[in-house]
mmCIF file of the N, C-alpha and C atoms, coordinates in Angstrom:
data_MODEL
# 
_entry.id   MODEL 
# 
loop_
_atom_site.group_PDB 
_atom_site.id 
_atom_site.type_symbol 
_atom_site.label_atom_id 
_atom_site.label_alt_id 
_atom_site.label_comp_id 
_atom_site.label_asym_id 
_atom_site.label_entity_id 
_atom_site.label_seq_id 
_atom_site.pdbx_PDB_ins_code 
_atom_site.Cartn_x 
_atom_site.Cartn_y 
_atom_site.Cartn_z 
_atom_site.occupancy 
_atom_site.B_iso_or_equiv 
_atom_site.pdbx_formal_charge 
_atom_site.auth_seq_id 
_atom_site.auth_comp_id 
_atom_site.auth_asym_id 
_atom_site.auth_atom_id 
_atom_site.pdbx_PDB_model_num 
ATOM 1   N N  . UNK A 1 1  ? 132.499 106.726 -35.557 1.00 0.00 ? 1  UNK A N  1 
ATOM 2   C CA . UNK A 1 1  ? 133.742 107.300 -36.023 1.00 0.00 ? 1  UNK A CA 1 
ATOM 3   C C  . UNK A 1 1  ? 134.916 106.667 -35.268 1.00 0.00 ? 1  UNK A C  1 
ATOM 4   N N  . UNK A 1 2  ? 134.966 106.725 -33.898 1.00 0.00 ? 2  UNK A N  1 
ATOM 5   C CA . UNK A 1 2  ? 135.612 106.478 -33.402 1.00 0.00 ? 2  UNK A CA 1 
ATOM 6   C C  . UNK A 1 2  ? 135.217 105.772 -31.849 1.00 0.00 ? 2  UNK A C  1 
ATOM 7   N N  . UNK A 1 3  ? 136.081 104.896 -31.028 1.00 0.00 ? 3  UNK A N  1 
ATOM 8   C CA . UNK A 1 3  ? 135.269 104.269 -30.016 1.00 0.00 ? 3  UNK A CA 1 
ATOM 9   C C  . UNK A 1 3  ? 135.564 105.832 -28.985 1.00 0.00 ? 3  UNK A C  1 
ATOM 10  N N  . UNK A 1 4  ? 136.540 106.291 -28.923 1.00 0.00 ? 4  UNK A N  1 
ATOM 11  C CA . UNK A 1 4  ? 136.629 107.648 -28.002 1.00 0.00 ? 4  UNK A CA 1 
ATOM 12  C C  . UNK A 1 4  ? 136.128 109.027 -28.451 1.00 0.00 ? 4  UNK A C  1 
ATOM 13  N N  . UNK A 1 5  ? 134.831 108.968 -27.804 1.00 0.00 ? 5  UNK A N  1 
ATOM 14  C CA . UNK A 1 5  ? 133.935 109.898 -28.301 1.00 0.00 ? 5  UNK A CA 1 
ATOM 15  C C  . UNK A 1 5  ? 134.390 111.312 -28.337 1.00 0.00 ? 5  UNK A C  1 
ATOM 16  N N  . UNK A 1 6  ? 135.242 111.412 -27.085 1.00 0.00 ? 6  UNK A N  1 
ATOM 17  C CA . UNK A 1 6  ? 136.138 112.660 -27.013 1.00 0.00 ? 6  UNK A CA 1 
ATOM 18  C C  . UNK A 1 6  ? 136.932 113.091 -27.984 1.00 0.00 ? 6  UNK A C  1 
ATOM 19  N N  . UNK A 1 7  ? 137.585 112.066 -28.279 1.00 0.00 ? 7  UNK A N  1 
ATOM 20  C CA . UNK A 1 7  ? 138.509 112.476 -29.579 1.00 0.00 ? 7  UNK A CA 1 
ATOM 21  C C  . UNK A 1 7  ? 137.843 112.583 -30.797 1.00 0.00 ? 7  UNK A C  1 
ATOM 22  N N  . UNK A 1 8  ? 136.891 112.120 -31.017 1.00 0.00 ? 8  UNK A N  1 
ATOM 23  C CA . UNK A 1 8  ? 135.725 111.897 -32.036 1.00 0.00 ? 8  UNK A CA 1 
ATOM 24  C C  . UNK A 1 8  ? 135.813 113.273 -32.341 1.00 0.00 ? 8  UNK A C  1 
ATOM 25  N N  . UNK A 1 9  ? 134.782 114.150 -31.018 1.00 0.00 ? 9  UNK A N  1 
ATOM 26  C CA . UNK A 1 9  ? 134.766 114.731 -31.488 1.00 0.00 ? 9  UNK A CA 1 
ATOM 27  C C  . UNK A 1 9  ? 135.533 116.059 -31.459 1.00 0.00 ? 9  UNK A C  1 
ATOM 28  N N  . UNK A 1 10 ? 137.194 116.041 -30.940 1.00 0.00 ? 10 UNK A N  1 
ATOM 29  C CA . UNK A 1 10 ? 137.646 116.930 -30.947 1.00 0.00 ? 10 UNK A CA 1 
ATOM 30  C C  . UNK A 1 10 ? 138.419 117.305 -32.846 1.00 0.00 ? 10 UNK A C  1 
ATOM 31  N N  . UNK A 1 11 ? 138.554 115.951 -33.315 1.00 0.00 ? 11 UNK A N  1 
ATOM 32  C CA . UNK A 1 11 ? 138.708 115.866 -34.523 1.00 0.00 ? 11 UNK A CA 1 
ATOM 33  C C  . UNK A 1 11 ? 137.232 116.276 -35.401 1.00 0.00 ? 11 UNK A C  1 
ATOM 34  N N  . UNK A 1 12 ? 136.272 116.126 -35.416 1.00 0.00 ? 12 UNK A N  1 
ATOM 35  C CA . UNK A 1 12 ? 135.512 116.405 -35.693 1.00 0.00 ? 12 UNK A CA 1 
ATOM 36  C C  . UNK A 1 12 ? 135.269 118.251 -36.030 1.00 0.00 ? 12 UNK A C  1 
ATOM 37  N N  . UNK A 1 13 ? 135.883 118.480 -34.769 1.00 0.00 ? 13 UNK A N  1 
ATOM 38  C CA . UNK A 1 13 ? 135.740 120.232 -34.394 1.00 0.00 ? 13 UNK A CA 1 
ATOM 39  C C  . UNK A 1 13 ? 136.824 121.140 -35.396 1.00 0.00 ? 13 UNK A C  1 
ATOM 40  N N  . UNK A 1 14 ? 137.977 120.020 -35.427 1.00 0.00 ? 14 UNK A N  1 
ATOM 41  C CA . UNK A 1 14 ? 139.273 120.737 -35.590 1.00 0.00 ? 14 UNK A CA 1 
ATOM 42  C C  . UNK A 1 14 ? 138.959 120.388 -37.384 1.00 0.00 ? 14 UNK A C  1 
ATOM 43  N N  . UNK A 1 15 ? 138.066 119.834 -37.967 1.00 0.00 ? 15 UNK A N  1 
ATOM 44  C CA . UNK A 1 15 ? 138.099 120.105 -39.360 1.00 0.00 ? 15 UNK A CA 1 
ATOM 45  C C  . UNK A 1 15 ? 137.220 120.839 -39.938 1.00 0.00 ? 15 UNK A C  1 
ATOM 46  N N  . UNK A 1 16 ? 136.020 121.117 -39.176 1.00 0.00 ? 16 UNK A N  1 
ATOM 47  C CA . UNK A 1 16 ? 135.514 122.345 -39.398 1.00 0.00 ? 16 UNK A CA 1 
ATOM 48  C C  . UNK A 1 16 ? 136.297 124.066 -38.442 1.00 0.00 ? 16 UNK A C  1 
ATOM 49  N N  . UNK A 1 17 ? 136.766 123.795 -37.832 1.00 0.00 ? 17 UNK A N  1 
ATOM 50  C CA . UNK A 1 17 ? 138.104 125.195 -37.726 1.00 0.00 ? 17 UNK A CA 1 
ATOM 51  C C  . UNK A 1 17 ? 138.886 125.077 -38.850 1.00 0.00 ? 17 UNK A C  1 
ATOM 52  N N  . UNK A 1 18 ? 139.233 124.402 -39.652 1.00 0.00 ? 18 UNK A N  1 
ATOM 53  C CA . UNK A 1 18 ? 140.398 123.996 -40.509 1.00 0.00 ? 18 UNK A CA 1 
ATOM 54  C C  . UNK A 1 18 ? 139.660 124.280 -41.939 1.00 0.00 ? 18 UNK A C  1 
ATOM 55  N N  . UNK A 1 19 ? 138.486 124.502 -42.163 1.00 0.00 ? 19 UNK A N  1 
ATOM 56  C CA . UNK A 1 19 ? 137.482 124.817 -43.046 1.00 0.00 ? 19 UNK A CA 1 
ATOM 57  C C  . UNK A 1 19 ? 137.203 126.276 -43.045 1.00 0.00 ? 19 UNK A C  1 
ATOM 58  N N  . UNK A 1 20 ? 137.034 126.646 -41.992 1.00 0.00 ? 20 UNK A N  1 
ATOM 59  C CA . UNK A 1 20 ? 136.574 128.123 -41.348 1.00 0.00 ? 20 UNK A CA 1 
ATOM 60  C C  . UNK A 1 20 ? 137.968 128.952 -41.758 1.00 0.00 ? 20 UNK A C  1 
ATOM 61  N N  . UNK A 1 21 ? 139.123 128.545 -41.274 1.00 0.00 ? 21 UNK A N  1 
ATOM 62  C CA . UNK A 1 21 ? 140.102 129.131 -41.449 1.00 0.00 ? 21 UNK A CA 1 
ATOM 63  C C  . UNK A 1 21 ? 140.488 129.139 -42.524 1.00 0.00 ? 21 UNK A C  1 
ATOM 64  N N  . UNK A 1 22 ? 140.499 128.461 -43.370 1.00 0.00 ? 22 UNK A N  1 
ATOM 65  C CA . UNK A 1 22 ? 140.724 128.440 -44.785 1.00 0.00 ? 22 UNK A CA 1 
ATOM 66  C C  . UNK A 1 22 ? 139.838 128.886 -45.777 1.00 0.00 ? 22 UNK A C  1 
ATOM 67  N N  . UNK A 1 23 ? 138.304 129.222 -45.653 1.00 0.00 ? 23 UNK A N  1 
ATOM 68  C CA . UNK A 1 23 ? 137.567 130.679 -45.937 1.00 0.00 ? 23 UNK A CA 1 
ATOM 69  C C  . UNK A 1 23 ? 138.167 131.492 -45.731 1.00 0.00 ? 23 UNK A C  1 
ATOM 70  N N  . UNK A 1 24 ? 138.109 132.075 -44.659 1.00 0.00 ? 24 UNK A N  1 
ATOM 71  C CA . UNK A 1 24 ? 138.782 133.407 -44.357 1.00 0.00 ? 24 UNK A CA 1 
ATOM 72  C C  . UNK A 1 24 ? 139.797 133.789 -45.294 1.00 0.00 ? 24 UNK A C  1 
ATOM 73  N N  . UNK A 1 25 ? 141.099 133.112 -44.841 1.00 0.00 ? 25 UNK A N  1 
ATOM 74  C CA . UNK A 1 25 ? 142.237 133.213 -45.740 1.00 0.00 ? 25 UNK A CA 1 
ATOM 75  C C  . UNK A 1 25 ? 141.835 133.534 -47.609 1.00 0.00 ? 25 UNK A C  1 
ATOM 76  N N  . UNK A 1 26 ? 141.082 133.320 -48.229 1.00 0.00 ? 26 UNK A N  1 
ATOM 77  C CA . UNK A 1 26 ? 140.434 132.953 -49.274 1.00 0.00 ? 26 UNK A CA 1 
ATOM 78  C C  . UNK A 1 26 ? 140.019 134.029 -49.415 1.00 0.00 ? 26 UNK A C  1 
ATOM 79  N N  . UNK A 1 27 ? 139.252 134.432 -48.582 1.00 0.00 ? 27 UNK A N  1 
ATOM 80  C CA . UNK A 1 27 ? 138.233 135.976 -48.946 1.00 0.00 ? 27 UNK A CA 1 
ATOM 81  C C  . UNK A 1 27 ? 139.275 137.144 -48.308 1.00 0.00 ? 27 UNK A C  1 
ATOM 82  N N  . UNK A 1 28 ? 139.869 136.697 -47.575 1.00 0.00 ? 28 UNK A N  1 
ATOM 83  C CA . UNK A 1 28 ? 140.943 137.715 -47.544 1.00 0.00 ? 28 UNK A CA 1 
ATOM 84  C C  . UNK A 1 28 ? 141.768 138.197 -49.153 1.00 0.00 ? 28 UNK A C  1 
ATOM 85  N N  . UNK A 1 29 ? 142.443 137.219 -49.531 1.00 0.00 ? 29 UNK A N  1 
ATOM 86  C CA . UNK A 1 29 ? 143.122 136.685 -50.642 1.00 0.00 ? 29 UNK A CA 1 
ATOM 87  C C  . UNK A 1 29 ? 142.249 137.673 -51.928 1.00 0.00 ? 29 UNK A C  1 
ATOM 88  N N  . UNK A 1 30 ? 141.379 137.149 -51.848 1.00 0.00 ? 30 UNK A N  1 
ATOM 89  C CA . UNK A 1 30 ? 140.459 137.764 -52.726 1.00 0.00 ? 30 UNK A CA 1 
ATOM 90  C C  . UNK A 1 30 ? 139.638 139.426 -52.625 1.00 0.00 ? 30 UNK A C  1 
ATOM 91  N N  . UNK A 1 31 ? 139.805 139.359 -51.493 1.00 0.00 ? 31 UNK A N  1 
ATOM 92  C CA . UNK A 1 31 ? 139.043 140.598 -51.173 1.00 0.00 ? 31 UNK A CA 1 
ATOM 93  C C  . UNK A 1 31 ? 137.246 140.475 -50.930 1.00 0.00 ? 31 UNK A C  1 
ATOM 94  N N  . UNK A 1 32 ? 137.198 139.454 -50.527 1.00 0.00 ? 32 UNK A N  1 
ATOM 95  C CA . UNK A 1 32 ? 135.738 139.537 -49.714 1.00 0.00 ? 32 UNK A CA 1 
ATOM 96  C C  . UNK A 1 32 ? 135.702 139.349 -48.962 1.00 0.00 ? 32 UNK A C  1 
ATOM 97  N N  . UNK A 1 33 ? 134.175 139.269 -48.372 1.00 0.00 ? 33 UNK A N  1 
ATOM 98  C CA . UNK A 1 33 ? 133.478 139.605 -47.211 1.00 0.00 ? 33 UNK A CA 1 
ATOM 99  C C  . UNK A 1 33 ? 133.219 138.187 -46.843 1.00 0.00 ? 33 UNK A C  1 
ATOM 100 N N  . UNK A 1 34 ? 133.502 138.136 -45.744 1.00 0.00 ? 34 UNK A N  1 
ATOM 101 C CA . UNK A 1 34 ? 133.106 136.378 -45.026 1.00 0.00 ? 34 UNK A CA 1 
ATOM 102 C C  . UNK A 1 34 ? 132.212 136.943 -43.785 1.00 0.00 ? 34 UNK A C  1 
ATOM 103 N N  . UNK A 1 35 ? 130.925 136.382 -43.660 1.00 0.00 ? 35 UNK A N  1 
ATOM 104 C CA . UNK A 1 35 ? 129.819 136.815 -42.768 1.00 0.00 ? 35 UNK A CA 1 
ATOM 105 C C  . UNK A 1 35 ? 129.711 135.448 -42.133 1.00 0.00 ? 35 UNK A C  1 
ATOM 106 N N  . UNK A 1 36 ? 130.248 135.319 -40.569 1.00 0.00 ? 36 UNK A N  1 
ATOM 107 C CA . UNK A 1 36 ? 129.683 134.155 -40.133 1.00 0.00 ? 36 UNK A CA 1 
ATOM 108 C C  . UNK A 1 36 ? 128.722 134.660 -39.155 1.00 0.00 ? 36 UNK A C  1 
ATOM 109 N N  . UNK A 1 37 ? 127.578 133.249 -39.184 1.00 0.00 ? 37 UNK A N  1 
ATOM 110 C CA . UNK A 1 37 ? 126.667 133.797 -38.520 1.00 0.00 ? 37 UNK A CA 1 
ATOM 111 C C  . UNK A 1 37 ? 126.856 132.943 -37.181 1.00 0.00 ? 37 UNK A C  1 
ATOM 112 N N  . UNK A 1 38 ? 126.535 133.039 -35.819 1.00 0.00 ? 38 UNK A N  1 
ATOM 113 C CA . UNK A 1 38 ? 126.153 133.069 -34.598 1.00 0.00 ? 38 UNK A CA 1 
ATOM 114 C C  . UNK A 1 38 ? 125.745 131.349 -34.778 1.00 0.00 ? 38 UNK A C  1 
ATOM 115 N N  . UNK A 1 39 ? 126.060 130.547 -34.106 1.00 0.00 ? 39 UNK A N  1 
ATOM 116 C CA . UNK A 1 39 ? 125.679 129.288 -33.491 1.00 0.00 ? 39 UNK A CA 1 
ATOM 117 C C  . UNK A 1 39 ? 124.095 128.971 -33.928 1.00 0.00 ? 39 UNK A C  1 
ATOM 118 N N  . UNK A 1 40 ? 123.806 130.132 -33.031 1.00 0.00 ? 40 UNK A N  1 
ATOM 119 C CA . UNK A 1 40 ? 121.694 130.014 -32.675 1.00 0.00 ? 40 UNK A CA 1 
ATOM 120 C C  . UNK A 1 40 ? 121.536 130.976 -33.017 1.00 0.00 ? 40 UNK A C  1 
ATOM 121 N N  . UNK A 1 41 ? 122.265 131.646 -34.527 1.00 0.00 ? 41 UNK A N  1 
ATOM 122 C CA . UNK A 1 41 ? 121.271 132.530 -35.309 1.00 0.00 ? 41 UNK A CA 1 
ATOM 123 C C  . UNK A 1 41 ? 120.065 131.687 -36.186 1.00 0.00 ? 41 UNK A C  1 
ATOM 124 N N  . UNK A 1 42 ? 118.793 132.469 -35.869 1.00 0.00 ? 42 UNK A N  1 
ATOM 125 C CA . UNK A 1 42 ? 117.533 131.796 -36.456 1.00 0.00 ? 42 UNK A CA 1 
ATOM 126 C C  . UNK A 1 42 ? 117.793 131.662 -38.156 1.00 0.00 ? 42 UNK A C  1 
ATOM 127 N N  . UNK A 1 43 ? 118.676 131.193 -38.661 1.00 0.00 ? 43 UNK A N  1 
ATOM 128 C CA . UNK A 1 43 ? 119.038 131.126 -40.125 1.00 0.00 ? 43 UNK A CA 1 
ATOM 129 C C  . UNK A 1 43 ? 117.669 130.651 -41.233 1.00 0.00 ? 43 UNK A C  1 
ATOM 130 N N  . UNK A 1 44 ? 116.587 129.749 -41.018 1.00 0.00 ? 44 UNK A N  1 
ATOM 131 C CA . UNK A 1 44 ? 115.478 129.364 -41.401 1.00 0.00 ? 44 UNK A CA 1 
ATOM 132 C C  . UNK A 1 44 ? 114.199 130.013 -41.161 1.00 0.00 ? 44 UNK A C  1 
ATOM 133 N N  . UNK A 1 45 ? 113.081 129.522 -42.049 1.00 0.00 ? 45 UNK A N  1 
ATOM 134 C CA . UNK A 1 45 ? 111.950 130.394 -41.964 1.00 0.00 ? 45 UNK A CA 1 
ATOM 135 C C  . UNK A 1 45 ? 111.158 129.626 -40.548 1.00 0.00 ? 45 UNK A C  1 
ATOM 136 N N  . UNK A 1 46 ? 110.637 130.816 -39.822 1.00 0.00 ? 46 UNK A N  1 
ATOM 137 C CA . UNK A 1 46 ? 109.715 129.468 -38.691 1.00 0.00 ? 46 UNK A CA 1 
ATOM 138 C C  . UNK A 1 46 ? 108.584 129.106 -39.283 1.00 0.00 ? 46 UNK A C  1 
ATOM 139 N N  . UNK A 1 47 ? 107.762 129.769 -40.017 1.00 0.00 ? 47 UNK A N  1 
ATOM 140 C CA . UNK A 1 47 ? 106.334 129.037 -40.535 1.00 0.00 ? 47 UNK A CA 1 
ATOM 141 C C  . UNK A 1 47 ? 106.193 129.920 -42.013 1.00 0.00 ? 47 UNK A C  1 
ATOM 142 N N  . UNK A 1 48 ? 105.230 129.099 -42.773 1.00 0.00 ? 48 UNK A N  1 
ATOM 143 C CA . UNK A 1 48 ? 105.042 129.727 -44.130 1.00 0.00 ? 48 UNK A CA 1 
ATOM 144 C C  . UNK A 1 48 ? 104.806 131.136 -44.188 1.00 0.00 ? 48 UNK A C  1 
ATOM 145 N N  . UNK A 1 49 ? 104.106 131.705 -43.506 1.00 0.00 ? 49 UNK A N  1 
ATOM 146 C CA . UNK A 1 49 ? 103.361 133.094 -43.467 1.00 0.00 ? 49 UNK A CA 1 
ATOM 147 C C  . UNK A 1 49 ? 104.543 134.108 -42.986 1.00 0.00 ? 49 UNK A C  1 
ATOM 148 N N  . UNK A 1 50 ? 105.442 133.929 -42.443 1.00 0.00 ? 50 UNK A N  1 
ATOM 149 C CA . UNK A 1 50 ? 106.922 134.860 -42.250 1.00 0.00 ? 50 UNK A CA 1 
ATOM 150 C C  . UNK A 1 50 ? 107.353 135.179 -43.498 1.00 0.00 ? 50 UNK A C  1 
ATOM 151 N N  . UNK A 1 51 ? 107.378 134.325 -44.049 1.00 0.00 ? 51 UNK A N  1 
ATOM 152 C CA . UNK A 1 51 ? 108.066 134.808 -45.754 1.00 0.00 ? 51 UNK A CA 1 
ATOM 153 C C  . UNK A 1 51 ? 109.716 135.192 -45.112 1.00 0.00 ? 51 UNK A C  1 
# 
């Protein structure tokens, strides 16, 4: 992306905030519910038999 990894990825960060924030606004707007989940919420199945 870029040779300054720092800035890489502070731009990187600031367009997913810029994404996030502009949900919100949206479901506000609208009147829904925006559920974010946790970093290291287990969002996937761990093995077939969990269902």
């Amino acid at each position: 992306m870029l040779k300054n990894h720092k800035l890489a990825s502070a731009i990187a960060d600031c367009g997913f905030y810029e994404f996030k924030r502009q949900l919100t606004y949206k479901c506000e707007w609208y009147g829904s519910k925006l559920v974010i989940a946790d970093r290291y919420y287990p969002s996937s199945q761990i093995c077939s038999n969990c269902g």
